[in-house]
Residue, then its C-alpha position, 0 to 999 in steps of 0.5 A: x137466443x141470448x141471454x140480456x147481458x150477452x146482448x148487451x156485450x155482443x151490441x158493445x162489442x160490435x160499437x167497438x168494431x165499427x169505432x175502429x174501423x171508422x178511420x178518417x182518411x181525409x178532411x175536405x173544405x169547400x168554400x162557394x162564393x157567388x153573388x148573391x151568397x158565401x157558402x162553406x163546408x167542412x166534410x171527412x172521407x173514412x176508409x170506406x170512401x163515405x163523406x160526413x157533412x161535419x159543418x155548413x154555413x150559409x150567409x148572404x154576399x153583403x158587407x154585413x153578411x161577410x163578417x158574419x161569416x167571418x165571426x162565425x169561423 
């Protein structure tokens, strides 16, 4: 069993592994337009070929809704 402090340097150390494995590899943006709304994505792929969803937005295809996309960015 480990003492409180040896947990803690064994949890620190295995968060520093994990950090540097988790490479980046690869950044994707998707943009979906369709009649009735405008979607966009931005995900990354790591080195372990897992994808993260880092922002989505969704608005409506009107004019108004356009610009609010567009401010959005």
């Amino acid at each position: 069993m480990l003492y409180y402090n040896e947990q803690w340097y064994a949890n620190k150390f295995f968060s520093i592994i994990q950090k540097l494995f988790f490479m980046i590899i690869k950044y994707s943006v998707g943009l979906d337009v369709s009649a009735a709304d405008i979607k966009a994505c931005i995900s990354v792929i790591d080195i372990e070929q897992r994808v993260k969803v880092q922002f989505s937005k969704t608005h409506s295809n009107t004019k108004k809704g356009f610009w609010n996309f567009i401010i959005g960015l």
